[in-house]
N, CA, C and O of each residue as an XYZ file, in Angstrom:
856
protein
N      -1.859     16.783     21.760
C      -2.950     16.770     22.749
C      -4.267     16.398     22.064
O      -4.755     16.905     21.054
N      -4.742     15.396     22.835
C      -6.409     14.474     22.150
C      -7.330     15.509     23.025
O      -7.195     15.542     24.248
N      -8.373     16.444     22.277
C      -9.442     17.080     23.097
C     -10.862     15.898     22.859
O     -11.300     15.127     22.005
N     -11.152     16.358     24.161
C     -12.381     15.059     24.627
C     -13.182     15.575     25.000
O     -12.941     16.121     26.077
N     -14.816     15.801     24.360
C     -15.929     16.105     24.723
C     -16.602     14.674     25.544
O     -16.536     13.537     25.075
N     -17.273     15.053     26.912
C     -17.805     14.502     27.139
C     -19.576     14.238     27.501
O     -20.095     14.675     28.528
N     -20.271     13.514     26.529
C     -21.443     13.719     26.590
C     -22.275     12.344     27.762
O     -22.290     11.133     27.540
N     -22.796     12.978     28.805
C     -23.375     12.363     29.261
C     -24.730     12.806     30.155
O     -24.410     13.744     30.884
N     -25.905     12.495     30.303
C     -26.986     13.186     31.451
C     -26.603     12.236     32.715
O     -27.417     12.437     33.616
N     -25.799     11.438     33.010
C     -26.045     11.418     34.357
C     -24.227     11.841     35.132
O     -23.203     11.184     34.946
N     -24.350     12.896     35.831
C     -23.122     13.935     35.890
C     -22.256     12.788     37.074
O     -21.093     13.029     37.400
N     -22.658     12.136     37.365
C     -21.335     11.506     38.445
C     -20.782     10.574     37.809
O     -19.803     10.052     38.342
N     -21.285     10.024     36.330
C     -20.690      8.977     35.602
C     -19.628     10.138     34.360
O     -18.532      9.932     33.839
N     -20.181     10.829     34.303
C     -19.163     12.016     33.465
C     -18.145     12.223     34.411
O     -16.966     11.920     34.228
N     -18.812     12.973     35.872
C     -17.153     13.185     36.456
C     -16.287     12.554     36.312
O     -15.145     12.977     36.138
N     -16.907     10.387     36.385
C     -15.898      9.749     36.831
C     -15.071      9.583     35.422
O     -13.846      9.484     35.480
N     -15.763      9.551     34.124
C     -14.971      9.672     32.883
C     -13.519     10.458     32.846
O     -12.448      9.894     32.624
N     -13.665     11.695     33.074
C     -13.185     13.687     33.399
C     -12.159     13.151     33.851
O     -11.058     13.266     33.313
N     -12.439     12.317     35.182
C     -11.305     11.798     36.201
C     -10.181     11.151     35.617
O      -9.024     11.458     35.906
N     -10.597      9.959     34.523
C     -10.060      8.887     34.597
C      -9.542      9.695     33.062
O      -8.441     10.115     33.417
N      -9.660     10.010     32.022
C      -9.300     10.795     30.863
C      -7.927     12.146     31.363
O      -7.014     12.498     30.617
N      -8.120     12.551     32.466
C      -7.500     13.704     32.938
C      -6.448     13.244     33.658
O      -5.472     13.981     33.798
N      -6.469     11.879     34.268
C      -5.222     11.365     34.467
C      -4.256     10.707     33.283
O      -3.374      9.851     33.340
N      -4.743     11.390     32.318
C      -3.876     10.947     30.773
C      -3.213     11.957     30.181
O      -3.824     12.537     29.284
N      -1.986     12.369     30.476
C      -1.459     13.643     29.450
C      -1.780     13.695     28.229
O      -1.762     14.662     27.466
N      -1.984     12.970     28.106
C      -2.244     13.539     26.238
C      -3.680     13.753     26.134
O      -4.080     14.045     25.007
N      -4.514     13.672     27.039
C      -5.651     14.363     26.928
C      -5.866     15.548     27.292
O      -5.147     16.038     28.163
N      -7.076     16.407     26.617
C      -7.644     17.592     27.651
C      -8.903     17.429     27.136
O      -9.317     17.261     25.989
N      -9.646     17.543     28.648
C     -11.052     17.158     28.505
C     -11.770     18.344     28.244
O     -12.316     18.828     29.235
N     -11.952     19.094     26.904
C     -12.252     20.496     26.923
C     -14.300     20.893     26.879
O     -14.906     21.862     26.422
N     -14.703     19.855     27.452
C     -16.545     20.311     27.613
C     -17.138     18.681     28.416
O     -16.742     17.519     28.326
N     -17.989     19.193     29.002
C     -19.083     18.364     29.333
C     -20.072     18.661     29.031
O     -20.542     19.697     29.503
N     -21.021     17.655     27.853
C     -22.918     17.951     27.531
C     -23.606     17.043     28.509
O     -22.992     16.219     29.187
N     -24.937     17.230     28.555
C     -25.745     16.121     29.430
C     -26.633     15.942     28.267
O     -27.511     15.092     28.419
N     -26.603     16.394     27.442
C     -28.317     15.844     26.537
C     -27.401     16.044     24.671
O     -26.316     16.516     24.334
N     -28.474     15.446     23.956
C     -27.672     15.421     22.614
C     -27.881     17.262     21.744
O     -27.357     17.584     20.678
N     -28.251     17.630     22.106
C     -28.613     18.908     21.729
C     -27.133     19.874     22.250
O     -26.514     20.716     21.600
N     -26.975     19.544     23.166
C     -25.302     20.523     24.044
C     -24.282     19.899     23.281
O     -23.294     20.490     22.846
N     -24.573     18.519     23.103
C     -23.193     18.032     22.475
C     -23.101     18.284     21.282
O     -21.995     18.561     20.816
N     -24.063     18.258     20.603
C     -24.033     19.187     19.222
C     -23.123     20.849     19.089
O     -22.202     21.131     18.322
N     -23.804     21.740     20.156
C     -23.466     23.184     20.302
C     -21.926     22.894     20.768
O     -20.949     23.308     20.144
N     -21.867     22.146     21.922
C     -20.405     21.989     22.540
C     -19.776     21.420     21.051
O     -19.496     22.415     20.383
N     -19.527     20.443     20.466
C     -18.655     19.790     19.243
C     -18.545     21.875     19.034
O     -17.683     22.577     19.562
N     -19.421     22.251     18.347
C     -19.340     23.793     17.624
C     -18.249     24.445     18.430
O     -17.088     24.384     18.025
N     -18.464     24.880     19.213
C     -17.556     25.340     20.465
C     -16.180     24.801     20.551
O     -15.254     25.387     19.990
N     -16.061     24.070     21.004
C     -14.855     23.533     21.350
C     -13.708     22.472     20.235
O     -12.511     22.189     20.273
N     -14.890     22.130     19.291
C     -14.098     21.318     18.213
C     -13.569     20.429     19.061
O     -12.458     20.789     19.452
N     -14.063     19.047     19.652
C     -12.870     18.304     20.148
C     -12.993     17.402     18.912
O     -13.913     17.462     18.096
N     -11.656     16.322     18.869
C     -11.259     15.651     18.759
C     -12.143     14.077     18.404
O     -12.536     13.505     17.387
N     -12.162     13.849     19.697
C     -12.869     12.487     19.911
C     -14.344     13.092     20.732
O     -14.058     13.936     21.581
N     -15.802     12.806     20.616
C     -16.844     12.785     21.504
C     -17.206     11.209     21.729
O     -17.584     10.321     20.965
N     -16.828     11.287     23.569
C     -17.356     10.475     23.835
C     -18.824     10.509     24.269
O     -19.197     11.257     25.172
N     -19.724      9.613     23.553
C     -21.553     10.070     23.817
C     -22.261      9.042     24.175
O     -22.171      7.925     23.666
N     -23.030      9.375     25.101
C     -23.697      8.462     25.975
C     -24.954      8.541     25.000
O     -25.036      9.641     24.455
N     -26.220      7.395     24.557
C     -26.695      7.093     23.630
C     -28.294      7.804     24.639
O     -28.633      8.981     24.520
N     -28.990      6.878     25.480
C     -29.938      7.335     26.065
C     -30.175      8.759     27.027
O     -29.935      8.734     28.234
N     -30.643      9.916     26.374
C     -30.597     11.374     27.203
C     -31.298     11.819     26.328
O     -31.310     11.652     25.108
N     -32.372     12.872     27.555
C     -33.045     13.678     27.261
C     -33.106     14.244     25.539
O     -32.394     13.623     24.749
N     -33.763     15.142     25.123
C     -34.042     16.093     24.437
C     -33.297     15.725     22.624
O     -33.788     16.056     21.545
N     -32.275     15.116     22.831
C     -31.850     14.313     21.409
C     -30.844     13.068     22.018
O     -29.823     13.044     22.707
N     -31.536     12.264     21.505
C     -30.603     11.304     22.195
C     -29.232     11.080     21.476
O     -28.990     11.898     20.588
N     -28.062      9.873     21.765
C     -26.634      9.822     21.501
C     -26.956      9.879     19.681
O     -26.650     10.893     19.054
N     -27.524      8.804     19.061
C     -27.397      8.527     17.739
C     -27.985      9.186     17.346
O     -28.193      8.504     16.343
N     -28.793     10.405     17.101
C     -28.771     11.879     16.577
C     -28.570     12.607     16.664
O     -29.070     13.575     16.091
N     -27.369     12.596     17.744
C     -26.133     13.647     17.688
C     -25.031     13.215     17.121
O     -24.055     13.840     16.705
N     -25.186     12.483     17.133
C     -23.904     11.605     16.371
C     -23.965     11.865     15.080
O     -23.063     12.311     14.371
N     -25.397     11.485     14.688
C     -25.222     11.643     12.695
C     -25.255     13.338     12.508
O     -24.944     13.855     11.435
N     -25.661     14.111     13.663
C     -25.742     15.375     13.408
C     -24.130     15.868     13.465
O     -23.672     16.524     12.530
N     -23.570     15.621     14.253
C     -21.843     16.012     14.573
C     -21.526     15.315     13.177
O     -21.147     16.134     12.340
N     -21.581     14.175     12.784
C     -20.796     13.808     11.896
C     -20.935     14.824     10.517
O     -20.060     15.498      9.973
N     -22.392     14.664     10.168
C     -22.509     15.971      9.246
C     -21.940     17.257      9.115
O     -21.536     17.951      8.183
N     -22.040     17.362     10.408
C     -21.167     19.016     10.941
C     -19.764     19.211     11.119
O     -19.161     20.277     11.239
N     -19.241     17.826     11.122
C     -18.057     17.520     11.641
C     -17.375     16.431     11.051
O     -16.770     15.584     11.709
N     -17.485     16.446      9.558
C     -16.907     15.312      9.693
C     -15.255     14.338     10.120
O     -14.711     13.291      9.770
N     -15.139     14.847     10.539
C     -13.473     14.652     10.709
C     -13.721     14.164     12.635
O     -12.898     13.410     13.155
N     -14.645     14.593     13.267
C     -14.573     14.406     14.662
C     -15.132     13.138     14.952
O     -16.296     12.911     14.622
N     -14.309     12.110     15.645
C     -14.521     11.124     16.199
C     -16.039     11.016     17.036
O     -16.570     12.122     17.148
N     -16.487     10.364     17.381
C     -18.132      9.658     17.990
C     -17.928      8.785     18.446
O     -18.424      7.918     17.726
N     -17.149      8.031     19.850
C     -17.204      6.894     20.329
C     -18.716      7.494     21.126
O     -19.126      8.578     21.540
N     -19.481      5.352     21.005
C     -20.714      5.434     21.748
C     -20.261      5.188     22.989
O     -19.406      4.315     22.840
N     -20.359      5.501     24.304
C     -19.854      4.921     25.336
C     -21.061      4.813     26.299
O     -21.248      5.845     26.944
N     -22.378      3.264     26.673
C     -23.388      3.550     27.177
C     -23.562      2.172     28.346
O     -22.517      1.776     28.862
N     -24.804      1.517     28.709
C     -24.765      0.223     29.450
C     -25.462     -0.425     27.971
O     -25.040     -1.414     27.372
N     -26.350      0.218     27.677
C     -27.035      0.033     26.457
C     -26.307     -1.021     25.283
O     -25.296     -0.944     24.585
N     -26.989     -1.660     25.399
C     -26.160     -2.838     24.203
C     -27.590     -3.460     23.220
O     -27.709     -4.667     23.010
N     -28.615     -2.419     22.681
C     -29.407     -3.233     21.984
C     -28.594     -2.949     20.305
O     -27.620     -2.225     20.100
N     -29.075     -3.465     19.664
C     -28.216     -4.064     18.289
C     -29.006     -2.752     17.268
O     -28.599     -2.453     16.145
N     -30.014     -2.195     17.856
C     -30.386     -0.865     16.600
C     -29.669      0.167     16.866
O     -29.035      0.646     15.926
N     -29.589      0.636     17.860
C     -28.850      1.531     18.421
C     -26.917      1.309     17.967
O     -26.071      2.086     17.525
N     -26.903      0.134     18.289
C     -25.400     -0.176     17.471
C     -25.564      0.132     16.254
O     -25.111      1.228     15.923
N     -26.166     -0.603     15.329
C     -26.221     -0.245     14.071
C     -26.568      1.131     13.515
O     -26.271      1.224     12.324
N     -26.951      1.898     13.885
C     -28.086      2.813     13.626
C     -26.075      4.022     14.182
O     -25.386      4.250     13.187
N     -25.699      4.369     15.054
C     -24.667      4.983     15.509
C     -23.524      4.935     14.899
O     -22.652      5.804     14.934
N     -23.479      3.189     13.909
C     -22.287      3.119     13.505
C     -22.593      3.308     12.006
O     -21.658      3.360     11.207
N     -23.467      3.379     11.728
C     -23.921      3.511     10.157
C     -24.166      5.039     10.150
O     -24.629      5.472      9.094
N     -23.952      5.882     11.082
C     -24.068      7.102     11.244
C     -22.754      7.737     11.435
O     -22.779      8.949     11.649
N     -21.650      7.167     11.400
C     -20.230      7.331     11.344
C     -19.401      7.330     12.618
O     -18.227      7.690     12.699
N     -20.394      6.747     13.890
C     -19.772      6.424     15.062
C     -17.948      5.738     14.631
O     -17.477      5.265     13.597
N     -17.575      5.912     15.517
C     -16.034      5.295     15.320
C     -15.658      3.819     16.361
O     -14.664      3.093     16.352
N     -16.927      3.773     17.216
C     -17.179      2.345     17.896
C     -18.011      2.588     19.610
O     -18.543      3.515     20.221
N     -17.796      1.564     19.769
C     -19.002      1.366     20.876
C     -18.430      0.736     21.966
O     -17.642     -0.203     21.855
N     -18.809      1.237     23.064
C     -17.688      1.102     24.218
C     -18.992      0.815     25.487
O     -20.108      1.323     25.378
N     -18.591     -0.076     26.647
C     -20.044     -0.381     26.710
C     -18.885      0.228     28.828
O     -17.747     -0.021     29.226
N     -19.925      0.916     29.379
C     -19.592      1.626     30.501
C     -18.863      0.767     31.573
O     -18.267      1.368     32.466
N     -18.864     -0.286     31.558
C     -18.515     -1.615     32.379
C     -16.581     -1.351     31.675
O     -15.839     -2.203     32.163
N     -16.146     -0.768     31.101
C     -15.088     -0.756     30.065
C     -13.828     -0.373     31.418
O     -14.081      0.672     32.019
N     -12.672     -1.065     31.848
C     -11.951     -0.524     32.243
C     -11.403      0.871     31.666
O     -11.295      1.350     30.537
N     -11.039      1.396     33.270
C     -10.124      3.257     33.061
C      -8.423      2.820     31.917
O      -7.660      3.629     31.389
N      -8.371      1.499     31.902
C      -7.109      1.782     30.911
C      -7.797      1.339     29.607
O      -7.370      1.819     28.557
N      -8.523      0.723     29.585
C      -8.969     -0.086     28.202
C      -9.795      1.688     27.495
O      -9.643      2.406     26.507
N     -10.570      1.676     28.624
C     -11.310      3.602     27.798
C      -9.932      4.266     27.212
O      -9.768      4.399     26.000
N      -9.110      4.608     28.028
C      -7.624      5.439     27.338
C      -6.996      5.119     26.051
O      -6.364      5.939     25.386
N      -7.217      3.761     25.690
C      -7.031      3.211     24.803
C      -7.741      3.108     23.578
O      -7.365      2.698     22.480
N      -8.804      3.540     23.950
C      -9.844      2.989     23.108
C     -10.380      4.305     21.935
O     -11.009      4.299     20.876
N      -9.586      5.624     23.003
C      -9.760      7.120     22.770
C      -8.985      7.247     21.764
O      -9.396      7.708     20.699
N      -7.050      6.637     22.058
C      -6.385      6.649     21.785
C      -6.861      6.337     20.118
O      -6.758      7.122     19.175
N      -7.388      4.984     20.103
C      -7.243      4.195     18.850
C      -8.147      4.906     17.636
O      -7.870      5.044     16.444
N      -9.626      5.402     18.576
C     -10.381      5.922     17.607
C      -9.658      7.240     17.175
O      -9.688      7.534     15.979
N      -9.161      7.867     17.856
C      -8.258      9.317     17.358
C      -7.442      8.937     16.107
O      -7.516      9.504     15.017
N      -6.624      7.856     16.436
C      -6.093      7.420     14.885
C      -6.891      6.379     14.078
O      -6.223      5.570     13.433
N      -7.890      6.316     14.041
C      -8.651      6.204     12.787
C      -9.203      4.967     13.497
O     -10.414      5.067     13.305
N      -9.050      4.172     14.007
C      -9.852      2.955     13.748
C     -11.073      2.677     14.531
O     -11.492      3.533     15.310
N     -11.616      1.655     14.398
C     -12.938      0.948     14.624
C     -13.283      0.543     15.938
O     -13.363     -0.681     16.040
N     -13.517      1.188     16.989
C     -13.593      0.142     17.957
C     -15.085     -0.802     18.621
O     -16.039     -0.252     19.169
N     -14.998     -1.759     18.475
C     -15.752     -2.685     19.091
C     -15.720     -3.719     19.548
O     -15.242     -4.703     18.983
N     -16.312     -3.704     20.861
C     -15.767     -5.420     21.389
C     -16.640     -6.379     20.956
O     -17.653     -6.269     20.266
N     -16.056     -7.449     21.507
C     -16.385     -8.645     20.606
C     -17.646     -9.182     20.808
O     -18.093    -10.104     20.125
N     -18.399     -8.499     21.963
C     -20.014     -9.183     22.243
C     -20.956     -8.213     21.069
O     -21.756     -8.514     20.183
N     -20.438     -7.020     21.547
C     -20.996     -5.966     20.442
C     -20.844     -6.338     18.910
O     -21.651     -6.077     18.017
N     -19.630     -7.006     18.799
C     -19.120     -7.356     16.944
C     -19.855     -8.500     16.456
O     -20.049     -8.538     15.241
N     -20.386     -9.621     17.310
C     -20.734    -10.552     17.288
C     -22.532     -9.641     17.207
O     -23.248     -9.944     16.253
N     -22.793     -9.131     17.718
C     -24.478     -8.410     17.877
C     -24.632     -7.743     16.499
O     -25.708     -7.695     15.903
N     -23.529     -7.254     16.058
C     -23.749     -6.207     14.422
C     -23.743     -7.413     13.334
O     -24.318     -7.220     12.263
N     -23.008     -8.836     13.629
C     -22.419     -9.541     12.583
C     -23.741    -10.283     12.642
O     -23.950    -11.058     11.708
N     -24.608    -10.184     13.521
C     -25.876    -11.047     13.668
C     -27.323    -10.468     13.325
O     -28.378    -11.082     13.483
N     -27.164     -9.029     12.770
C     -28.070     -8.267     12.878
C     -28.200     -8.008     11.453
O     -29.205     -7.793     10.777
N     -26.478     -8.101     11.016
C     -26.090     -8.175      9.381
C     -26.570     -9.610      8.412
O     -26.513     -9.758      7.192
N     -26.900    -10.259      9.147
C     -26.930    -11.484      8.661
C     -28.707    -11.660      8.545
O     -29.207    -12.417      7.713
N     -29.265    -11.107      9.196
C     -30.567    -10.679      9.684
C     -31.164    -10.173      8.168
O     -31.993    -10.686      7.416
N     -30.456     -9.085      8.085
C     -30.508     -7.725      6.855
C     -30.309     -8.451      5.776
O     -31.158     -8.349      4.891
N     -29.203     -9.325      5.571
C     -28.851    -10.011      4.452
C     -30.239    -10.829      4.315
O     -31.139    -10.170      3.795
N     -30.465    -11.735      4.573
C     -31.660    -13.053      4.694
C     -32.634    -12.160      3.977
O     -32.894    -12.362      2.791
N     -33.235    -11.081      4.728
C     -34.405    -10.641      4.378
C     -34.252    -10.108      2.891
O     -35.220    -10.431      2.202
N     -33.380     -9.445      2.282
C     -33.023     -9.147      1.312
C     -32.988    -10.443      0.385
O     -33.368    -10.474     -0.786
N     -32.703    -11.024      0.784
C     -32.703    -12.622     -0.124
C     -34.113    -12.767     -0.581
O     -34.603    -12.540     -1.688
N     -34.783    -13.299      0.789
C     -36.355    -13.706      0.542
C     -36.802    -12.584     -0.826
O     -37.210    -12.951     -1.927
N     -36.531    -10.801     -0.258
C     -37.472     -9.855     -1.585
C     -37.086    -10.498     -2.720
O     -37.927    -10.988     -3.474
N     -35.800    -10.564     -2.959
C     -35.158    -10.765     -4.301
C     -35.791    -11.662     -5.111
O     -36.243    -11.359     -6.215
N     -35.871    -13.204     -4.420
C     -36.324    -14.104     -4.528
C     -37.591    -14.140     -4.819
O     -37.918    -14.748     -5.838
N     -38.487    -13.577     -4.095
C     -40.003    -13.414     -4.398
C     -40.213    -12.557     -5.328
O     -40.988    -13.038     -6.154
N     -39.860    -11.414     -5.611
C     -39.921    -10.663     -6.781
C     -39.676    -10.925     -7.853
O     -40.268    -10.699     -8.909
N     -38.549    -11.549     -7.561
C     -38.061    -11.992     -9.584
C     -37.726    -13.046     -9.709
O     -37.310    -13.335    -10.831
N     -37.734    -14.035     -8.741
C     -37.928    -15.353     -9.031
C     -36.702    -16.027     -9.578
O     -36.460    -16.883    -10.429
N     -36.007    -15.254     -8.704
C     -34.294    -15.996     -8.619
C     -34.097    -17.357     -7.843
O     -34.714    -17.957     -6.964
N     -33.049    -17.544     -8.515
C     -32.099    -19.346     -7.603
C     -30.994    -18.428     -6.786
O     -30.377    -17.386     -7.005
N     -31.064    -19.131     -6.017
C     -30.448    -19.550     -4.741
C     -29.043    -18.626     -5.428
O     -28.679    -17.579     -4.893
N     -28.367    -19.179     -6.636
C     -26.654    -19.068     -6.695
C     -26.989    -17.270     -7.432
O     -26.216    -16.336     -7.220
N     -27.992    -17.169     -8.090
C     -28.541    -15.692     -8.778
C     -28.429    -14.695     -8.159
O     -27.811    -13.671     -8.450
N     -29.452    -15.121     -6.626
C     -29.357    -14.031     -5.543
C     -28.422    -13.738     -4.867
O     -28.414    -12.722     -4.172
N     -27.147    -14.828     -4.957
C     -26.017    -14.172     -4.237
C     -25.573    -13.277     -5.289
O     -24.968    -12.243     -5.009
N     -25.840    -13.616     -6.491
C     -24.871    -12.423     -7.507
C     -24.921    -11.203     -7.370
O     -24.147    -10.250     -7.283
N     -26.920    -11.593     -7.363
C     -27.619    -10.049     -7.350
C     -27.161     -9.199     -6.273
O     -26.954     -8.011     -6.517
N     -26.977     -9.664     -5.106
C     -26.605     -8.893     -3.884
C     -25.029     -8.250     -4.450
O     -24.767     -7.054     -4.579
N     -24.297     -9.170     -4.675
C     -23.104     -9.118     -5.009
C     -23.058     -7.573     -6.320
O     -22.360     -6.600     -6.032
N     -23.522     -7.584     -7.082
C     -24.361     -6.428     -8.211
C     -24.279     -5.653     -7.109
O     -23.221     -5.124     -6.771
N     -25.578     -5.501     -6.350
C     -25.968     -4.466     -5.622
C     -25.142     -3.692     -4.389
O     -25.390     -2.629     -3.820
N     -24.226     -4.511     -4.239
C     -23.107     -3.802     -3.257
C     -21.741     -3.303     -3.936
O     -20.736     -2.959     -3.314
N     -21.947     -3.337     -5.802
C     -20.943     -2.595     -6.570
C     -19.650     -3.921     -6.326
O     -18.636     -3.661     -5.677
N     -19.830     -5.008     -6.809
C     -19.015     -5.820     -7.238
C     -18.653     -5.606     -8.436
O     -19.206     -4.612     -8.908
N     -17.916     -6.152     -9.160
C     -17.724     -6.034    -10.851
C     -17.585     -7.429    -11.057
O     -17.454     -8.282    -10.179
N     -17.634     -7.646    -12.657
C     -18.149     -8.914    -12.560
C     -16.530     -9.759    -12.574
O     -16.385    -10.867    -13.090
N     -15.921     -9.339    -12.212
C     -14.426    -10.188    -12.396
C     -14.235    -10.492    -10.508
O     -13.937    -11.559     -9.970
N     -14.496     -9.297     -9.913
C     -14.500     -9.795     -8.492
C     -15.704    -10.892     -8.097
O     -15.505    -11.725     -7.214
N     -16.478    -10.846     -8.546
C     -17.480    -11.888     -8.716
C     -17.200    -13.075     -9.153
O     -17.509    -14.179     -8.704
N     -16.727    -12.838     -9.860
C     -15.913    -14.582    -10.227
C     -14.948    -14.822     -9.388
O     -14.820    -15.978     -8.984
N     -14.156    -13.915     -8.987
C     -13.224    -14.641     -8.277
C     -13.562    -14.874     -6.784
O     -12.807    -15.611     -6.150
N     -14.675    -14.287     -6.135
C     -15.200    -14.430     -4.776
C     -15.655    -16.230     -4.536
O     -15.388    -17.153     -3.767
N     -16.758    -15.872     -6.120
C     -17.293    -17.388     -6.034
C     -16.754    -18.549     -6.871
O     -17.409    -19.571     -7.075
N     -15.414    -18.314     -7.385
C     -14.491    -19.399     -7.852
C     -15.447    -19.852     -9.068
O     -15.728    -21.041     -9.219
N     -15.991    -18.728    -10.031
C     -16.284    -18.506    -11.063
C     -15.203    -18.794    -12.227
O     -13.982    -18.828    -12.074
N     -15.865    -18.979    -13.326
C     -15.139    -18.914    -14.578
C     -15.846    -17.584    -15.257
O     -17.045    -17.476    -15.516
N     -14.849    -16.627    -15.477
C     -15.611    -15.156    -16.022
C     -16.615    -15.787    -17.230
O     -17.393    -14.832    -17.227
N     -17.071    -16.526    -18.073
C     -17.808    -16.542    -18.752
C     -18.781    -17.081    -18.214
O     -19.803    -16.622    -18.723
N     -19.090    -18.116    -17.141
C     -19.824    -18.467    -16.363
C     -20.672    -17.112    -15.380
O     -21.798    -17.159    -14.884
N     -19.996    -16.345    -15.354
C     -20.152    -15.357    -14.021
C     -21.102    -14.343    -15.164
O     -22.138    -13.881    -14.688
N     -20.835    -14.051    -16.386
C     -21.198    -13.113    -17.369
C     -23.360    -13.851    -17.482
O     -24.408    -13.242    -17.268
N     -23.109    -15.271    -17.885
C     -24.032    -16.176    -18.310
C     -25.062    -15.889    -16.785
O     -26.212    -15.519    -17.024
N     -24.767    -16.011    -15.650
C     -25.919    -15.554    -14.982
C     -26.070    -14.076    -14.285
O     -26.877    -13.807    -13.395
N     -25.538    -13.571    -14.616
C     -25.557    -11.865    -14.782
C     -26.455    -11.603    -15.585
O     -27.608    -11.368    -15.224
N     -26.031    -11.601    -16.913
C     -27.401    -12.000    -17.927
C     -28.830    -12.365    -17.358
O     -29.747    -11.550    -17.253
N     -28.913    -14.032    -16.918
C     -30.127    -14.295    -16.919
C     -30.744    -13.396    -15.404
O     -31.839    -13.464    -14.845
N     -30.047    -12.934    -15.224
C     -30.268    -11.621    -13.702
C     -31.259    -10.565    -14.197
O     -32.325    -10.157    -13.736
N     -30.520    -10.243    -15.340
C     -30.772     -8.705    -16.057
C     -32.198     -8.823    -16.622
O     -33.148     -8.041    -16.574
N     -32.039    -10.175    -17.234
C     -33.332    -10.881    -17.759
C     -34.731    -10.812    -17.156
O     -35.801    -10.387    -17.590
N     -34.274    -11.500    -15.754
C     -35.311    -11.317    -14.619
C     -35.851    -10.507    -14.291
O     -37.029    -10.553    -13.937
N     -34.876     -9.149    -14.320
C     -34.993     -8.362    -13.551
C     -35.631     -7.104    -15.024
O     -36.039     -5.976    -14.747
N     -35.592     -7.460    -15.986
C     -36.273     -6.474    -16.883
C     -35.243     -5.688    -17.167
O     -35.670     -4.604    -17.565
N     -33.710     -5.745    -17.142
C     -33.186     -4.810    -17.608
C     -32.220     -5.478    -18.179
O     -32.030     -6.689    -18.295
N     -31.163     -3.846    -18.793
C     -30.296     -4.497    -19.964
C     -29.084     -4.267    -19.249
O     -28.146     -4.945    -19.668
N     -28.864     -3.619    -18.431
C     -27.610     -2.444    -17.485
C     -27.622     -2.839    -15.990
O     -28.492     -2.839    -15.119
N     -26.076     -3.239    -16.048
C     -25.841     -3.061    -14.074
C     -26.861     -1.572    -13.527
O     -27.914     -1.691    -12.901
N     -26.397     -0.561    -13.839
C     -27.031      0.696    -13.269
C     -28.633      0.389    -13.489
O     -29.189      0.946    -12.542
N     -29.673     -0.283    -14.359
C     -30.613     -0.465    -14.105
C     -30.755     -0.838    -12.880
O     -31.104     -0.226    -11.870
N     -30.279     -2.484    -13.175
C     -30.157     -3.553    -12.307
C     -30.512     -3.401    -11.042
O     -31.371     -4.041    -10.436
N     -29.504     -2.114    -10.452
C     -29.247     -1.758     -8.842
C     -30.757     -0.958     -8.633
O     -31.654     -1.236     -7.836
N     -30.699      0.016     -9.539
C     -32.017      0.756     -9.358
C     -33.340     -0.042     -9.189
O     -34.289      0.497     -8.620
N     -33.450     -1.561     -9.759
C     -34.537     -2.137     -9.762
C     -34.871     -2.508     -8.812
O     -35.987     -2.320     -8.328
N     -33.324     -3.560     -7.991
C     -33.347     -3.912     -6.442
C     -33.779     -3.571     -5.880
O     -34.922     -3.898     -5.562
N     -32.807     -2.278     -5.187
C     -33.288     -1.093     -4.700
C     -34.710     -0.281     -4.696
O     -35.030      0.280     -3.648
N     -35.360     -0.221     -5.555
C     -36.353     -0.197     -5.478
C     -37.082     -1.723     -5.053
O     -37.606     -1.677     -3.940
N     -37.149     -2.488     -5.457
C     -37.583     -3.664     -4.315
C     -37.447     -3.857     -2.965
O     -38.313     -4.283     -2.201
N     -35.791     -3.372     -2.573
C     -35.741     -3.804     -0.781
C     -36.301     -2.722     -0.153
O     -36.817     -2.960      0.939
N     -36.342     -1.357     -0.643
C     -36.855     -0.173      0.155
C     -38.393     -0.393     -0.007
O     -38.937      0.253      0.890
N     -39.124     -0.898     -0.612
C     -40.488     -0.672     -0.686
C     -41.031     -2.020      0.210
O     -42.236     -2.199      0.389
């Protein structure tokens, strides 16, 4: 049996959830919250399973209950389920350990499914939404380029390394991503370290890092 919190403030779109979840044996719908603050106390309470959470409501909204349950909870599922489709709110829910984003327009079998899937572990997002994160990522990436670039006065093939560094590549997956020759891949690692004033990957990251956050 899948237990299903349901978080929502507007109560005739919860009933109709309740409805359509409760015609599923393998569910039991064990709470309804209206605001992110209940769904917090309710997760405490009831321990479900999967929370399905509506993002815009009162008093804490979906994506700080979400990173709050996840903290508290980590093992309990967070599907977003809203009309809401802006790309911070995606990002911001799923980088908070949401398990995917389900947009209210979602057929009563495709939701059952979707409960189903996040309960056993996986990712769900549809493809307008996947296409909105993959565009928002690409966004994040760019800008990170430009700091890099302006700061230390990298080429073009450097700054992919550096990123590559900074997301804990090693330098052998690095060669083989960019159809490197490991001594080639070593030679601008180096002139990286160079740039960048240090002698150490673990500098290295710390230096970045301190560049993209500031």
């Amino acid at each position: 049996m899948i237990k299903v919190l349901i978080v929502d403030d507007q109560a005739i779109l919860a009933d109709g959830i309740r409805s359509v979840l409760s015609s599923c044996p393998e569910f039991e719908v064990v709470g309804v919250a209206s605001d992110g603050t209940m769904a917090v106390a309710a997760t405490e309470k009831y321990a479900p399973d999967v929370v399905l959470m509506d993002i815009r409501m009162p008093n804490m909204n979906g994506v700080l209950a979400t990173q709050e349950i996840k903290r508290l909870h980590p093992d309990t599922k967070v599907l977003i389920l809203t009309t809401f489709d802006d790309s911070d709110y995606i990002l911001n829910a799923i980088n908070y350990g949401a398990s995917g984003y389900l947009l209210k327009d979602i057929s009563a079998s495709a939701l059952i499914d979707a409960v189903k899937n996040a309960y056993a572990g996986d990712t769900i997002l549809p493809a307008k939404i996947a296409k909105r994160i993959a565009d928002a990522a690409r966004m994040v990436t760019a800008d990170k380029e430009i700091r890099l670039r302006r700061k230390f006065a990298l080429s073009e093939r450097e700054v992919e390394i550096a990123l590559m560094i900074y997301d804990g590549f090693t330098n052998k997956q690095i060669a083989s991503a960019l159809k490197l020759t490991d001594g080639t891949a070593r030679n601008y690692i180096s002139s990286i370290y160079e740039k960048l004033g240090t002698s150490s990957r673990s500098e290295a990251v710390e230096r970045m890092r301190s560049a993209l956050t500031t």
